[in-house]
Structures are given as structure tokens and as C-alpha cells.
PQR file of N, CA, C, O and H, with PARSE charges and radii, in Angstrom:
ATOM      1  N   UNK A   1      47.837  22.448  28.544 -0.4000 1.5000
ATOM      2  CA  UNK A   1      48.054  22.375  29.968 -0.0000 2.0000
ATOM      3  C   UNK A   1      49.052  23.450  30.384  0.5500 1.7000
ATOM      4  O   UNK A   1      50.117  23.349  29.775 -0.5500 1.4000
ATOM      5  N   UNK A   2      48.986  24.534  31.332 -0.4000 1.5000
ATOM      6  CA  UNK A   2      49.217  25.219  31.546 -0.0000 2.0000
ATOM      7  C   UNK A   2      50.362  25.082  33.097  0.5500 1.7000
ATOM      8  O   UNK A   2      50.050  25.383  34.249 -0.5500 1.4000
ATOM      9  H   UNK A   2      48.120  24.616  31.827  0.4000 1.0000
ATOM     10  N   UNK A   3      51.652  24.556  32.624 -0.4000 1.5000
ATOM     11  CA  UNK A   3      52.446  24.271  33.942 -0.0000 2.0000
ATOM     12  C   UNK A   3      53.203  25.647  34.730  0.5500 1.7000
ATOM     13  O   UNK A   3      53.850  26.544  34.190 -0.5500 1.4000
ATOM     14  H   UNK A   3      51.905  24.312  31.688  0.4000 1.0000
ATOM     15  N   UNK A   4      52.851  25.455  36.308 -0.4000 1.5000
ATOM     16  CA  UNK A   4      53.361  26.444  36.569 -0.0000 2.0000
ATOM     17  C   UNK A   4      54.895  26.225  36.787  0.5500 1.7000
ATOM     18  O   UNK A   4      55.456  25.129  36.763 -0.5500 1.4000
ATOM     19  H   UNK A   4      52.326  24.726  36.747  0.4000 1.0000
ATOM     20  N   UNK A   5      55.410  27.281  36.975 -0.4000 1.5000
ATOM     21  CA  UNK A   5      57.296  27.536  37.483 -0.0000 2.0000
ATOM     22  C   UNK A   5      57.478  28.376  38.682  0.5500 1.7000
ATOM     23  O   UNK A   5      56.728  29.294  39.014 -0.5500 1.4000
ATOM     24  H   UNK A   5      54.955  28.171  36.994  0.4000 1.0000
ATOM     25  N   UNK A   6      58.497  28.001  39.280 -0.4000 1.5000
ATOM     26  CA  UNK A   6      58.892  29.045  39.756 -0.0000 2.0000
ATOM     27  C   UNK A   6      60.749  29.413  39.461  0.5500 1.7000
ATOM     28  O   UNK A   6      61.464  28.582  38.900 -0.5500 1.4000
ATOM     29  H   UNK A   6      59.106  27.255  39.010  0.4000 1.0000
ATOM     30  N   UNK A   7      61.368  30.987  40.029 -0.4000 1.5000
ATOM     31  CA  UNK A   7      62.433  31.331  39.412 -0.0000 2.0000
ATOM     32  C   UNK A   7      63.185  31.801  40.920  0.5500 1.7000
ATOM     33  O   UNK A   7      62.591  32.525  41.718 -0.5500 1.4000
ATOM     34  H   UNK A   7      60.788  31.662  40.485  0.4000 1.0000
ATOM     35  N   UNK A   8      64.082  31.461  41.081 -0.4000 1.5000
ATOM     36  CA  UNK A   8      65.005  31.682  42.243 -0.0000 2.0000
ATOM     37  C   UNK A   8      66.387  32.582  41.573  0.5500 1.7000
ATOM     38  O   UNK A   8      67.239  32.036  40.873 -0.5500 1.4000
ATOM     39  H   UNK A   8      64.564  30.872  40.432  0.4000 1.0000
ATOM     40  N   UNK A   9      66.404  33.773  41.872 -0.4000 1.5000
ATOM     41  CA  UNK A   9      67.737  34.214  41.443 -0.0000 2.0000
ATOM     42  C   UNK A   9      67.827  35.346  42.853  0.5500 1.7000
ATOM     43  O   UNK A   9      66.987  36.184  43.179 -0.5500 1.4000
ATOM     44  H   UNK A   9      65.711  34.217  42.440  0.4000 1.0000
ATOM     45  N   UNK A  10      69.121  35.032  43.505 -0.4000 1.5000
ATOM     46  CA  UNK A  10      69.434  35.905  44.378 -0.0000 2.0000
ATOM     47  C   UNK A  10      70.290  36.330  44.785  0.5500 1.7000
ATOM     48  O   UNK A  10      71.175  36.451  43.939 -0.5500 1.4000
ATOM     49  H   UNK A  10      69.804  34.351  43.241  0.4000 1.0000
ATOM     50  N   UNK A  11      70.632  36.776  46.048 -0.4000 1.5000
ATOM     51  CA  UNK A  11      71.999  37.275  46.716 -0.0000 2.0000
ATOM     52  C   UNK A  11      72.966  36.399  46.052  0.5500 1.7000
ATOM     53  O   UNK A  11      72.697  35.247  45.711 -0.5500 1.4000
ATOM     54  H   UNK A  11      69.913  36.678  46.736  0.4000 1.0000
ATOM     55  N   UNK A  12      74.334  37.087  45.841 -0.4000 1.5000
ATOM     56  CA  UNK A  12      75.596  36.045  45.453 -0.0000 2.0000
ATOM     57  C   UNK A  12      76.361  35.327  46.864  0.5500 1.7000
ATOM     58  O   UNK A  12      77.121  34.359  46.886 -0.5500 1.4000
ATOM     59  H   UNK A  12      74.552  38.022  46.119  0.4000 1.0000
ATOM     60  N   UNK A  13      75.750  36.370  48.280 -0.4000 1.5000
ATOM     61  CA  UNK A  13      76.396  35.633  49.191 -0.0000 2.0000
ATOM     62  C   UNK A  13      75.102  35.772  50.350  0.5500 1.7000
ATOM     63  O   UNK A  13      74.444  36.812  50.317 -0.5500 1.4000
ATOM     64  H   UNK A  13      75.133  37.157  48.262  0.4000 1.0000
ATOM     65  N   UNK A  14      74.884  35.106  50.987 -0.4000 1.5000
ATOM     66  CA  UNK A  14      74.180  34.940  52.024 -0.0000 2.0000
ATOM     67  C   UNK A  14      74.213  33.870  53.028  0.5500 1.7000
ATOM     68  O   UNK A  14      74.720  32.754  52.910 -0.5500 1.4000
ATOM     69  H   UNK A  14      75.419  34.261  51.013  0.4000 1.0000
ATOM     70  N   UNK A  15      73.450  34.494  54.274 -0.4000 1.5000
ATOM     71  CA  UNK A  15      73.905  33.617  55.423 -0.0000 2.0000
ATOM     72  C   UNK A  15      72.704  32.599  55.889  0.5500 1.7000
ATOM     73  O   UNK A  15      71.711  33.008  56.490 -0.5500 1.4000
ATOM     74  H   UNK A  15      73.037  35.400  54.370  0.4000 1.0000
ATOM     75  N   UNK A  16      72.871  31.522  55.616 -0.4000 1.5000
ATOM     76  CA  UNK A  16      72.080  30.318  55.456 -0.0000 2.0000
ATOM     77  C   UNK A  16      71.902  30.382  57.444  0.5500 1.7000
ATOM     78  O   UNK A  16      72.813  30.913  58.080 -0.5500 1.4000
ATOM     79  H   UNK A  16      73.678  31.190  55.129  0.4000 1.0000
ATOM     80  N   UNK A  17      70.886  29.894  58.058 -0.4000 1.5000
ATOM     81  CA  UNK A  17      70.480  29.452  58.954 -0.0000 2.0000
ATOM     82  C   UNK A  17      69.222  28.487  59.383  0.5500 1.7000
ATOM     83  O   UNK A  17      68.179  28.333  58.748 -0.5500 1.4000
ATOM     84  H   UNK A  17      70.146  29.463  57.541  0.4000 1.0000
ATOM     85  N   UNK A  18      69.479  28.069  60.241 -0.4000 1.5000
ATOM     86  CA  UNK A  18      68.274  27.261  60.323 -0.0000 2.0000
ATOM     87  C   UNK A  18      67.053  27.297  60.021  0.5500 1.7000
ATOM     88  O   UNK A  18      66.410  26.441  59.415 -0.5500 1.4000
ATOM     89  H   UNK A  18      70.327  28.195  60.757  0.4000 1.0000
ATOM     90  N   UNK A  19      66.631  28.496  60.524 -0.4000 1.5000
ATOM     91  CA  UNK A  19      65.231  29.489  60.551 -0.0000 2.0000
ATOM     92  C   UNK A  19      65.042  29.813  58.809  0.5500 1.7000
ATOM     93  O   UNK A  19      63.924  29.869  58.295 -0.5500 1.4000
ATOM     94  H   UNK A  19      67.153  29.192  61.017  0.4000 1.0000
ATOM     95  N   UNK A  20      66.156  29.984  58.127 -0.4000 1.5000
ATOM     96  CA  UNK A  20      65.858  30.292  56.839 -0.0000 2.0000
ATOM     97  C   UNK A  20      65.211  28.778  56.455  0.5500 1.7000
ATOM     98  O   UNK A  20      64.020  28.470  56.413 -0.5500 1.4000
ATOM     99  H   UNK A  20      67.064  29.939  58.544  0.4000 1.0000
ATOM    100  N   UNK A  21      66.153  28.110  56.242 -0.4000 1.5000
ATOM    101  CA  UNK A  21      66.044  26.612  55.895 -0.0000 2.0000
ATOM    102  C   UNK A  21      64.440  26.190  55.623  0.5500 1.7000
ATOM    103  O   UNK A  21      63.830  25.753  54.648 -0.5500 1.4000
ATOM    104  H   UNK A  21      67.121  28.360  56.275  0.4000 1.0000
ATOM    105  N   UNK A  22      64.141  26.491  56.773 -0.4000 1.5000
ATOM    106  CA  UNK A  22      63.005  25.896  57.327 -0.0000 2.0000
ATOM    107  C   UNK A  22      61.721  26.980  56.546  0.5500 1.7000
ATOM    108  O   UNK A  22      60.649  26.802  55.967 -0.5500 1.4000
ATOM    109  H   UNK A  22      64.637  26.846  57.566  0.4000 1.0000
ATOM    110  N   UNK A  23      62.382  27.878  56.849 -0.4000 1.5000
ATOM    111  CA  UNK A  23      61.142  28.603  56.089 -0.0000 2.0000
ATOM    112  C   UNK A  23      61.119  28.708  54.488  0.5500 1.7000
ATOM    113  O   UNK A  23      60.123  29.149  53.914 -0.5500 1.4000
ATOM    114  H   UNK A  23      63.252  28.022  57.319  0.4000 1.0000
ATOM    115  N   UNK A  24      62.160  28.322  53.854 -0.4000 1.5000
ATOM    116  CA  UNK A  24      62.435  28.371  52.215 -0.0000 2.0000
ATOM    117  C   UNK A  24      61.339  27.016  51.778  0.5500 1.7000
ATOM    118  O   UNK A  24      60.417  27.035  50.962 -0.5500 1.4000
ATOM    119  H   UNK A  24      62.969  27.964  54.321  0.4000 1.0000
ATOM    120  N   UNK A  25      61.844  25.828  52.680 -0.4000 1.5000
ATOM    121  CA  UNK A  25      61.830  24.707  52.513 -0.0000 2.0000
ATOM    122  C   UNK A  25      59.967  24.414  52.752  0.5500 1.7000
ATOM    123  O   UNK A  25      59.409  23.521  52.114 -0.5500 1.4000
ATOM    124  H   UNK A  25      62.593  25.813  53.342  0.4000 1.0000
ATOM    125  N   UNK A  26      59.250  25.242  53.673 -0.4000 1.5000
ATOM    126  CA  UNK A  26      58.379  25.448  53.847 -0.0000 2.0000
ATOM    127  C   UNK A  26      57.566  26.219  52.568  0.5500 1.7000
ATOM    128  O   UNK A  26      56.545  25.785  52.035 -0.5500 1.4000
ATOM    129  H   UNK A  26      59.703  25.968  54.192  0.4000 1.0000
ATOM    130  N   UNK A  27      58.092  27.143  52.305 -0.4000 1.5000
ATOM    131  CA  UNK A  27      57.496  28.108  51.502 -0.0000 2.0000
ATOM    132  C   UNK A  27      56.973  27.236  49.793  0.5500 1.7000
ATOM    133  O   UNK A  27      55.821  27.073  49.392 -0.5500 1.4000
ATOM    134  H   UNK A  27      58.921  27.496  52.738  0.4000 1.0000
ATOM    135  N   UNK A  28      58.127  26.870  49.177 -0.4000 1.5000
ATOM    136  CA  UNK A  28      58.241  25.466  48.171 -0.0000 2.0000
ATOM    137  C   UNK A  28      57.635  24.540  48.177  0.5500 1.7000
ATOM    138  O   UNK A  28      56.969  24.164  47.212 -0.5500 1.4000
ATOM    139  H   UNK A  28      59.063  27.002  49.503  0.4000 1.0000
ATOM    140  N   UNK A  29      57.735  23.823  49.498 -0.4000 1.5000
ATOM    141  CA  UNK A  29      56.658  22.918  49.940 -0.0000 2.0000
ATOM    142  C   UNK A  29      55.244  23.429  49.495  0.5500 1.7000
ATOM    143  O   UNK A  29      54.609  22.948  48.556 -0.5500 1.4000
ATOM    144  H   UNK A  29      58.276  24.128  50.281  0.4000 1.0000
ATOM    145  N   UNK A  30      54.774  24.616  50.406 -0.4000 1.5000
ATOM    146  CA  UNK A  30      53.429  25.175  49.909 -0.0000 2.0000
ATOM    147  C   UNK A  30      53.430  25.466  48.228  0.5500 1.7000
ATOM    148  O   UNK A  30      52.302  25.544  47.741 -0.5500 1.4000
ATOM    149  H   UNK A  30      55.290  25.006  51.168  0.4000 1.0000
ATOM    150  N   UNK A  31      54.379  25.605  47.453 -0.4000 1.5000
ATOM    151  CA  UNK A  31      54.230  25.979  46.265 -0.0000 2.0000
ATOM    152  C   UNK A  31      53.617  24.780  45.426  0.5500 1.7000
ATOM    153  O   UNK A  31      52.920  24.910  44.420 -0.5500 1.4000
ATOM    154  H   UNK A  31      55.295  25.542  47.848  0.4000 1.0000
ATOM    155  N   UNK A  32      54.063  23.405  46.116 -0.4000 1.5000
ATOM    156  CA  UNK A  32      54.326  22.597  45.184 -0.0000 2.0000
ATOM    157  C   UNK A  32      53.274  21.807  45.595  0.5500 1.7000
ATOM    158  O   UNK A  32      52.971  20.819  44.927 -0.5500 1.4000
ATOM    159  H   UNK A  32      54.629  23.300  46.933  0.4000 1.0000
ATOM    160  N   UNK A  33      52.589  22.141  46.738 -0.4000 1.5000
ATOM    161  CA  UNK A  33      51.115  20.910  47.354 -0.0000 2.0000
ATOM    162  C   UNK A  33      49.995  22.028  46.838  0.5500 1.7000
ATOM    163  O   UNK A  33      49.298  21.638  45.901 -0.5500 1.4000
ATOM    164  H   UNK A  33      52.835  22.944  47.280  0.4000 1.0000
ATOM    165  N   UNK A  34      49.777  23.163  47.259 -0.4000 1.5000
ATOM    166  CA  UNK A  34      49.136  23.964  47.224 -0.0000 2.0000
ATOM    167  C   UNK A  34      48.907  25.128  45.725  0.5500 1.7000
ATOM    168  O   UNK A  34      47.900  25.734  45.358 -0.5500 1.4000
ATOM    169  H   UNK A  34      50.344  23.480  48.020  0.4000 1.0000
ATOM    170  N   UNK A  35      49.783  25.099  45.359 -0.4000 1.5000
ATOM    171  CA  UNK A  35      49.679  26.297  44.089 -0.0000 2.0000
ATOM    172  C   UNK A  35      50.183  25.119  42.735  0.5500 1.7000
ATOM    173  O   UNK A  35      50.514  25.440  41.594 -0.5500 1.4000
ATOM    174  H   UNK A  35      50.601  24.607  45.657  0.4000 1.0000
ATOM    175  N   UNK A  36      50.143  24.417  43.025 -0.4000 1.5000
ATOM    176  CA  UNK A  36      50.919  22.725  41.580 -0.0000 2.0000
ATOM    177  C   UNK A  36      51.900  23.385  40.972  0.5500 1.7000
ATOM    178  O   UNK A  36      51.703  23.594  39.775 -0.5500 1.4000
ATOM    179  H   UNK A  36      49.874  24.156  43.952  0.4000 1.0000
ATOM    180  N   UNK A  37      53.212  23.905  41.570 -0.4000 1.5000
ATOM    181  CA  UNK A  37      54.114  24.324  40.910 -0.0000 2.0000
ATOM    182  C   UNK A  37      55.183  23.059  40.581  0.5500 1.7000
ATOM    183  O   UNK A  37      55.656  22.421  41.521 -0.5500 1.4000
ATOM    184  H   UNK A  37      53.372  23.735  42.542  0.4000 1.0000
ATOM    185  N   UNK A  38      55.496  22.774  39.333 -0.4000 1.5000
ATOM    186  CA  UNK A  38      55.989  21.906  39.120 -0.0000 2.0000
ATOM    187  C   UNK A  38      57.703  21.471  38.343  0.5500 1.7000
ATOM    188  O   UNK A  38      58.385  20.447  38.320 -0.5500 1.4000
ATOM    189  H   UNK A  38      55.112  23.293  38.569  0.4000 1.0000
ATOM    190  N   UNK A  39      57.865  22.931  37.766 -0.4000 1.5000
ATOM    191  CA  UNK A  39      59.553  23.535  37.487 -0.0000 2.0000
ATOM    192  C   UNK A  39      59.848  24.564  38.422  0.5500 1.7000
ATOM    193  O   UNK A  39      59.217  25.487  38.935 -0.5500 1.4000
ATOM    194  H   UNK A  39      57.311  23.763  37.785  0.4000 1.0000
ATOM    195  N   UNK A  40      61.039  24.103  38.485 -0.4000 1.5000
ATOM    196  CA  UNK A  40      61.801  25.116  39.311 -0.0000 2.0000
ATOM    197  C   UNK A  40      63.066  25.147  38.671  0.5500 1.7000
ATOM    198  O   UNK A  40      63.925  24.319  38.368 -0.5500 1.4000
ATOM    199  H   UNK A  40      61.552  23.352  38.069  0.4000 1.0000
ATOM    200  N   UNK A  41      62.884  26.490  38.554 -0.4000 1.5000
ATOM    201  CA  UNK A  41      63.943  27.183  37.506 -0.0000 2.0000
ATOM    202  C   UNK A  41      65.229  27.998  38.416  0.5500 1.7000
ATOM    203  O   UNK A  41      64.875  28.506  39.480 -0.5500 1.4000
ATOM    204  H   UNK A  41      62.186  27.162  38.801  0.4000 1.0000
ATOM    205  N   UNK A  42      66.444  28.104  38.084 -0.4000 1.5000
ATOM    206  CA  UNK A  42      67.678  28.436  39.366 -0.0000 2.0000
ATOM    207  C   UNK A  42      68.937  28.965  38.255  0.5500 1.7000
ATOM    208  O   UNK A  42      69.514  28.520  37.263 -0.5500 1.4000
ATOM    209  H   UNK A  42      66.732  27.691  37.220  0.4000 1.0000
ATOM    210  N   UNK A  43      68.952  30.158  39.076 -0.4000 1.5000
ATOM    211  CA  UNK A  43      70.005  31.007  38.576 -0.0000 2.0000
ATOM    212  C   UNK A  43      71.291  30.688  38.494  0.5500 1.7000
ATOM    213  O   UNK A  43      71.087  29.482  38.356 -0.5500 1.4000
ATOM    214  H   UNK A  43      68.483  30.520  39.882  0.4000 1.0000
ATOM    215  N   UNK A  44      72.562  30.783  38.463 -0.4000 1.5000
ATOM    216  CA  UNK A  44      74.330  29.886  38.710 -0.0000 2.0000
ATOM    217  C   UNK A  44      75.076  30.834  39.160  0.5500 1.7000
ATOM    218  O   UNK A  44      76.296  30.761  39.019 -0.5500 1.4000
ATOM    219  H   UNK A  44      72.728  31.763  38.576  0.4000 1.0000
ATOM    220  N   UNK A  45      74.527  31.823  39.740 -0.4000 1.5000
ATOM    221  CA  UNK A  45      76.188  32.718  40.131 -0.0000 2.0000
ATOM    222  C   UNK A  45      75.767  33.013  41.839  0.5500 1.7000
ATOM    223  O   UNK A  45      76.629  33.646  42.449 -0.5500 1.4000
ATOM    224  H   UNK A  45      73.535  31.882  39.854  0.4000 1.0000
ATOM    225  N   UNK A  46      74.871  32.720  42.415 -0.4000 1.5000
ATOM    226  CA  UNK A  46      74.660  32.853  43.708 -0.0000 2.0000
ATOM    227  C   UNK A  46      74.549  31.993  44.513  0.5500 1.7000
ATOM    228  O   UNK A  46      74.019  30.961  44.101 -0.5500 1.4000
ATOM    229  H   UNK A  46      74.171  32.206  41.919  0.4000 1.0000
ATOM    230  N   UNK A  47      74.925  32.032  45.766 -0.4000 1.5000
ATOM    231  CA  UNK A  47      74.650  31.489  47.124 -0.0000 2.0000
ATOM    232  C   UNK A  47      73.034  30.777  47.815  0.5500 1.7000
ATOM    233  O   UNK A  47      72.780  29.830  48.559 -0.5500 1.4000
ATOM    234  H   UNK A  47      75.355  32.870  46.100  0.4000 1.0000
ATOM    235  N   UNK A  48      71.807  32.317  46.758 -0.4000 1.5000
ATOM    236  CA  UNK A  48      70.661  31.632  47.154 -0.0000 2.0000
ATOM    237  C   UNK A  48      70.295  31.310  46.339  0.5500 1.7000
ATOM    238  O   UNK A  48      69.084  31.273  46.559 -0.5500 1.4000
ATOM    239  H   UNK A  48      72.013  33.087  46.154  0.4000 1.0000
ATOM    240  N   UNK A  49      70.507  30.906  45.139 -0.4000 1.5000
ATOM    241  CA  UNK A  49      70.205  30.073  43.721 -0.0000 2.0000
ATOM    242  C   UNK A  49      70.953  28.648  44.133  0.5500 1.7000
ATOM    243  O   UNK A  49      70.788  27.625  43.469 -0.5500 1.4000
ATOM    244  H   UNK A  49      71.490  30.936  44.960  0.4000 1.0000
ATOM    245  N   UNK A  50      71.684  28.703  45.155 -0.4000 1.5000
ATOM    246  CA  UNK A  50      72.403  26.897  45.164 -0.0000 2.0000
ATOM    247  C   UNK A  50      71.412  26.311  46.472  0.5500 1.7000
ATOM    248  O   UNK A  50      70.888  25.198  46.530 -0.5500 1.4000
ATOM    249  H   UNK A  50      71.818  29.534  45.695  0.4000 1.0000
ATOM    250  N   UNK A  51      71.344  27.216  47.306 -0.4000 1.5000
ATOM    251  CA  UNK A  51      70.681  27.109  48.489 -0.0000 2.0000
ATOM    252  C   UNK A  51      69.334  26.654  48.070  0.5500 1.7000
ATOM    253  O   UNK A  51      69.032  25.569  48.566 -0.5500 1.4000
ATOM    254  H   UNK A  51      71.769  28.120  47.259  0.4000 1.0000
ATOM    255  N   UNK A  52      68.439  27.184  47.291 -0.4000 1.5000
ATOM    256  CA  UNK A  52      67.264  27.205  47.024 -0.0000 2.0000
ATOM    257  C   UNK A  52      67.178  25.626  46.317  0.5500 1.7000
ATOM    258  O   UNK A  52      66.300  24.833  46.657 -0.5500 1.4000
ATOM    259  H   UNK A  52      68.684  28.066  46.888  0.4000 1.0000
ATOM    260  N   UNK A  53      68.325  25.266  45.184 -0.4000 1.5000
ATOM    261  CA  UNK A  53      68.650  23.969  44.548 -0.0000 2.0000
ATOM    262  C   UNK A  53      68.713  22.824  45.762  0.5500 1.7000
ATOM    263  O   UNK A  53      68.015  21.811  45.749 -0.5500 1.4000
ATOM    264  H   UNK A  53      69.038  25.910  44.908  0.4000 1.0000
ATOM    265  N   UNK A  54      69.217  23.001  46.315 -0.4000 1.5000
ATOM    266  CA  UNK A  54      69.519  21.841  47.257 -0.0000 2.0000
ATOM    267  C   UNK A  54      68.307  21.757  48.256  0.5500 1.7000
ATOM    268  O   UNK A  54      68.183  20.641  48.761 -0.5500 1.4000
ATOM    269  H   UNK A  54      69.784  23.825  46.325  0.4000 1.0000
ATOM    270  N   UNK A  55      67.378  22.711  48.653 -0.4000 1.5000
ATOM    271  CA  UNK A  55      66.161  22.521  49.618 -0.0000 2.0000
ATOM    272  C   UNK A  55      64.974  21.852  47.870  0.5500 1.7000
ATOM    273  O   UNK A  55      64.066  21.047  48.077 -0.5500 1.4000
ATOM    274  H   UNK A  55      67.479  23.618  48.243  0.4000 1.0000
ATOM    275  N   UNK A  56      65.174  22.220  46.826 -0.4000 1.5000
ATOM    276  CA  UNK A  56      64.461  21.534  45.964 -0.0000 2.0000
ATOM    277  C   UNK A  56      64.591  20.174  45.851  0.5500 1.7000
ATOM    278  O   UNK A  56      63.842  19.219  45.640 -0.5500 1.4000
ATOM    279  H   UNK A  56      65.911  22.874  46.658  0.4000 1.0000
ATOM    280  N   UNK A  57      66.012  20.403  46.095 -0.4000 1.5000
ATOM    281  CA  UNK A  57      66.681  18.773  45.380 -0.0000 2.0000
ATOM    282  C   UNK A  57      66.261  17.556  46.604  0.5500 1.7000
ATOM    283  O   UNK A  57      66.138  16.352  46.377 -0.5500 1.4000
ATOM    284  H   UNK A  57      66.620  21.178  46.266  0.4000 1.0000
ATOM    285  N   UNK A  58      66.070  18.301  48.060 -0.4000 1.5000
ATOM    286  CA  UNK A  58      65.406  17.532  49.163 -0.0000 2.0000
ATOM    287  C   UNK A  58      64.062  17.333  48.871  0.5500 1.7000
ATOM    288  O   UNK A  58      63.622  16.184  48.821 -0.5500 1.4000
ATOM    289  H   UNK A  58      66.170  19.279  48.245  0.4000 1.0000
ATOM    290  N   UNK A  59      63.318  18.340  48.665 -0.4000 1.5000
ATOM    291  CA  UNK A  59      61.641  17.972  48.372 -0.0000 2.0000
ATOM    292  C   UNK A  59      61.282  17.137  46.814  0.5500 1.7000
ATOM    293  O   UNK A  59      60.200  16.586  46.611 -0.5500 1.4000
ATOM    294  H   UNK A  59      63.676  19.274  48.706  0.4000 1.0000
ATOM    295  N   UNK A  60      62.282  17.173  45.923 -0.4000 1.5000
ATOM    296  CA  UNK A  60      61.962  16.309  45.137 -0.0000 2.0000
ATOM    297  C   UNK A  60      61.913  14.692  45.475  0.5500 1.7000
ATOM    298  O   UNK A  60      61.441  13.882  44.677 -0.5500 1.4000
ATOM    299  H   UNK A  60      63.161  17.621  46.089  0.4000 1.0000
ATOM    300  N   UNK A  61      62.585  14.244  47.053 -0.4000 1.5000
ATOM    301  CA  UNK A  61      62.370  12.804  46.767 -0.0000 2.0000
ATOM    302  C   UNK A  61      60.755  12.856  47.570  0.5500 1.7000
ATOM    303  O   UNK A  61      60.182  11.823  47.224 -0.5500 1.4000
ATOM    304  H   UNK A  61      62.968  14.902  47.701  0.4000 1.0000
ATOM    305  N   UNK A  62      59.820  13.698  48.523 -0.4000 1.5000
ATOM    306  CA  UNK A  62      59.205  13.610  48.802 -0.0000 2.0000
ATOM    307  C   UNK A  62      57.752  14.196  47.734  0.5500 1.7000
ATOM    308  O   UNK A  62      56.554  14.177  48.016 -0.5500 1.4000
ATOM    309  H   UNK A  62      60.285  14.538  48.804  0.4000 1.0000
ATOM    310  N   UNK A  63      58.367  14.629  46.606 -0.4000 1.5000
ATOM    311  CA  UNK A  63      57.425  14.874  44.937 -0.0000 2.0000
ATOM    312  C   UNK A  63      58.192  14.707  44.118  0.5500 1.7000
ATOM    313  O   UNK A  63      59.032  15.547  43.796 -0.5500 1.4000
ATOM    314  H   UNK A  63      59.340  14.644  46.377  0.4000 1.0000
ATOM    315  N   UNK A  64      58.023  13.220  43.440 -0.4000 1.5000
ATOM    316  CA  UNK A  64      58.953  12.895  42.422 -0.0000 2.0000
ATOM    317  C   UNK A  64      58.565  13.921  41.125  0.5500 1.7000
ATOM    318  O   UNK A  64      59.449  14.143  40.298 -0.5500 1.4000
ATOM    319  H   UNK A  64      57.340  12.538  43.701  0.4000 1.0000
ATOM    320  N   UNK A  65      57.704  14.322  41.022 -0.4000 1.5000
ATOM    321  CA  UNK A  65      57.048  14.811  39.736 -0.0000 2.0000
ATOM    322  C   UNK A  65      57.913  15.931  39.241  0.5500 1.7000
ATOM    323  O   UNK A  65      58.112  16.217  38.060 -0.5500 1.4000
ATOM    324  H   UNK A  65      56.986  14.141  41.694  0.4000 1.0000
ATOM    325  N   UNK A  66      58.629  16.804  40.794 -0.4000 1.5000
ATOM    326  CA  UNK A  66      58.875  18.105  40.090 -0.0000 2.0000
ATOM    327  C   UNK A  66      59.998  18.110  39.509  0.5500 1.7000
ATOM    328  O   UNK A  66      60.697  17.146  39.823 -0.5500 1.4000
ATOM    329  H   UNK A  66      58.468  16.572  41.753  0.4000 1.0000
ATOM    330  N   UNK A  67      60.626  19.097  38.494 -0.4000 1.5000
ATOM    331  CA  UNK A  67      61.786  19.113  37.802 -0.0000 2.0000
ATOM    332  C   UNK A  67      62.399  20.393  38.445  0.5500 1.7000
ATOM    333  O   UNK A  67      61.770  21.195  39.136 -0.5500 1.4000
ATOM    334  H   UNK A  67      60.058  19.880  38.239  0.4000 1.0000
ATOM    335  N   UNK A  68      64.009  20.485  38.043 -0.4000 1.5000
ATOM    336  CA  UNK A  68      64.721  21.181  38.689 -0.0000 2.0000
ATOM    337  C   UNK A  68      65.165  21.496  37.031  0.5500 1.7000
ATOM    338  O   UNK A  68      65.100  20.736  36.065 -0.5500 1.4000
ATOM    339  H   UNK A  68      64.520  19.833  37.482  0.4000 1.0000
ATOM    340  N   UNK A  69      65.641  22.937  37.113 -0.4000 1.5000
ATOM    341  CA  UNK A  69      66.175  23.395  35.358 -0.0000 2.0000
ATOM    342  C   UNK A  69      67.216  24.372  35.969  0.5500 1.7000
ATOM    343  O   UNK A  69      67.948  25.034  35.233 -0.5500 1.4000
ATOM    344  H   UNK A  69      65.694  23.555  37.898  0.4000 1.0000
TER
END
């Protein structure tokens, strides 16, 4: 069985806004209904590696399945 991932490593500082939010949170969403992405893999020294964790860590209660690494 062939599981997919995805890998978030980014800016060390960036400016979070709504419009991002929404569209990260969107984008993941589609990853995870649409393409069966099911790890999500996150970098530790950046701003959009925590950012990206915490819009995961929201869509995981609405897909229990996926894992966060």
C-alpha cells in the first residue's frame, strides 16, 4: 500500500492572516479528501512549519485517520 505524505518546511518568519489561513487550511483539506494524503510531515525551526502544524492539528479532528510527524 502505497501511503501518500506531504512535507511543509518554510519561511522562519511569516505573516499569518486570515486569507492565508483559509487558503492553507483549504489547500490540505483538498489534499486529504481528494489526493488521500494521509502523513504530514513538518519541519521545527519555522513560523510556517508551526503554522501549517496547527491548521493540521485542526483538520485532524474533522479526519481522524491522518498523522502528524
Amino acid at each position: 500500500m502505497n501511503i501518500k505524505k506531504c512535507c511543509f518546511i518554510g519561511h522562519r518568519q511569516i505573516e499569518v492572516t486570515e486569507e492565508l489561513e483559509k487558503r492553507i487550511y483549504e489547500y490540505i483539506e483538498n489534499l486529504i479528501v481528494n489526493e488521500n494524503v494521509r502523513v504530514f510531515l513538518f519541519g521545527s525551526r519555522s513560523q510556517f512549519d508551526e503554522f501549517c502544524y496547527d491548521v493540521v492539528k485542526k483538520l485532524k479532528d474533522k479526519h481522524p485517520d491522518i498523522k502528524r510527524v
